[in-house]
Backbone as CSV, one residue per row, in Angstrom:
resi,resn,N_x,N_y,N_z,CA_x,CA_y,CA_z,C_x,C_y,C_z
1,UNK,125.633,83.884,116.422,125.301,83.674,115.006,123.876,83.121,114.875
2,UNK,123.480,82.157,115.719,121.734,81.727,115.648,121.128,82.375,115.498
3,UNK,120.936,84.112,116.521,120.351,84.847,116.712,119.998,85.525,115.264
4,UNK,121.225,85.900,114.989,121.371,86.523,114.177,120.956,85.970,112.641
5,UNK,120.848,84.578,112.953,120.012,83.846,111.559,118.472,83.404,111.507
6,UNK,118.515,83.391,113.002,117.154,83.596,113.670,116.318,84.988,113.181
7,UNK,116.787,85.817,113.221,116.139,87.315,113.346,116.161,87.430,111.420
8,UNK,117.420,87.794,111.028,117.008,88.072,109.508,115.470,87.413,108.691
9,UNK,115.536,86.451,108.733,114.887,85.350,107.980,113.089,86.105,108.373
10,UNK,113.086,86.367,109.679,112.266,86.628,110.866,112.023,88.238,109.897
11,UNK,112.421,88.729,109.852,112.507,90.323,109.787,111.696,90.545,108.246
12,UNK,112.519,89.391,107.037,112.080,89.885,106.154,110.477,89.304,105.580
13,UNK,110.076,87.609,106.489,108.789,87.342,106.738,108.182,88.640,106.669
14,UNK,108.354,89.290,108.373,107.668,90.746,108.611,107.409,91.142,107.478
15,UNK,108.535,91.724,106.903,108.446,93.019,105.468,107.386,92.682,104.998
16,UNK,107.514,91.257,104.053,106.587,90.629,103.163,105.089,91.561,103.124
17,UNK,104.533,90.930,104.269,103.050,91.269,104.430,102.783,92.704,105.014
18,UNK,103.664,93.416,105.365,102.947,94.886,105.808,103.528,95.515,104.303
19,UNK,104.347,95.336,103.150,103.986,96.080,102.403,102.725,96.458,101.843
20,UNK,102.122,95.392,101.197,100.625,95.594,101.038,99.595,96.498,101.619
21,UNK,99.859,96.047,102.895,98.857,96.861,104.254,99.086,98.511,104.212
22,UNK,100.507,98.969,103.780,100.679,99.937,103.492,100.071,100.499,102.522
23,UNK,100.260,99.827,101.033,99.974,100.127,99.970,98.250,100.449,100.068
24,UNK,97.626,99.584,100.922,96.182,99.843,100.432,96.126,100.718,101.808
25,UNK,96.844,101.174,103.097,96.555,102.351,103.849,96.637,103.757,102.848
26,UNK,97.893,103.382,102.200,97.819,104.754,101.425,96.981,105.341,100.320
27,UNK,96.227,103.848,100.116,95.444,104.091,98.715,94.095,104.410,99.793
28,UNK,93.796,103.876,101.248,92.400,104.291,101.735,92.920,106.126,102.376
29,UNK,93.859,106.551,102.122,94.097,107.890,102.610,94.207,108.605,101.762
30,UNK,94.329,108.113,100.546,93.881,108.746,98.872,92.267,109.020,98.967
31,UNK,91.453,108.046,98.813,90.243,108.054,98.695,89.691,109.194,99.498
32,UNK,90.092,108.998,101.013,89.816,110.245,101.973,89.904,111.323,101.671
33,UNK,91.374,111.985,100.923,91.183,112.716,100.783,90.496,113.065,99.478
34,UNK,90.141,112.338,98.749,89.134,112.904,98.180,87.578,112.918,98.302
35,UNK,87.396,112.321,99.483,85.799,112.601,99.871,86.222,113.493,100.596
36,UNK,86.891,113.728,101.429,87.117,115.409,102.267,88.022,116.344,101.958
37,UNK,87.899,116.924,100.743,89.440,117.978,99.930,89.420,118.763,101.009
């Protein structure tokens, strides 16, 4: 059960901050493709 309360808590930290990182990868692969159609 530690582990396992260990890890959740752990996991959704993670989530938190790479949504963003995503959001602006996808917005710098927008831009791309519009400097290179």
């Amino acid at each position: 059960h530690l582990l396992a309360d260990d890890t959740m808590p752990t996991a959704a930290v993670l989530e938190q901050p790479l949504m963003p990182e995503l959001a602006s990868i996808a917005g710098t692969i927008r831009e791309l493709c519009r400097i290179f159609p």
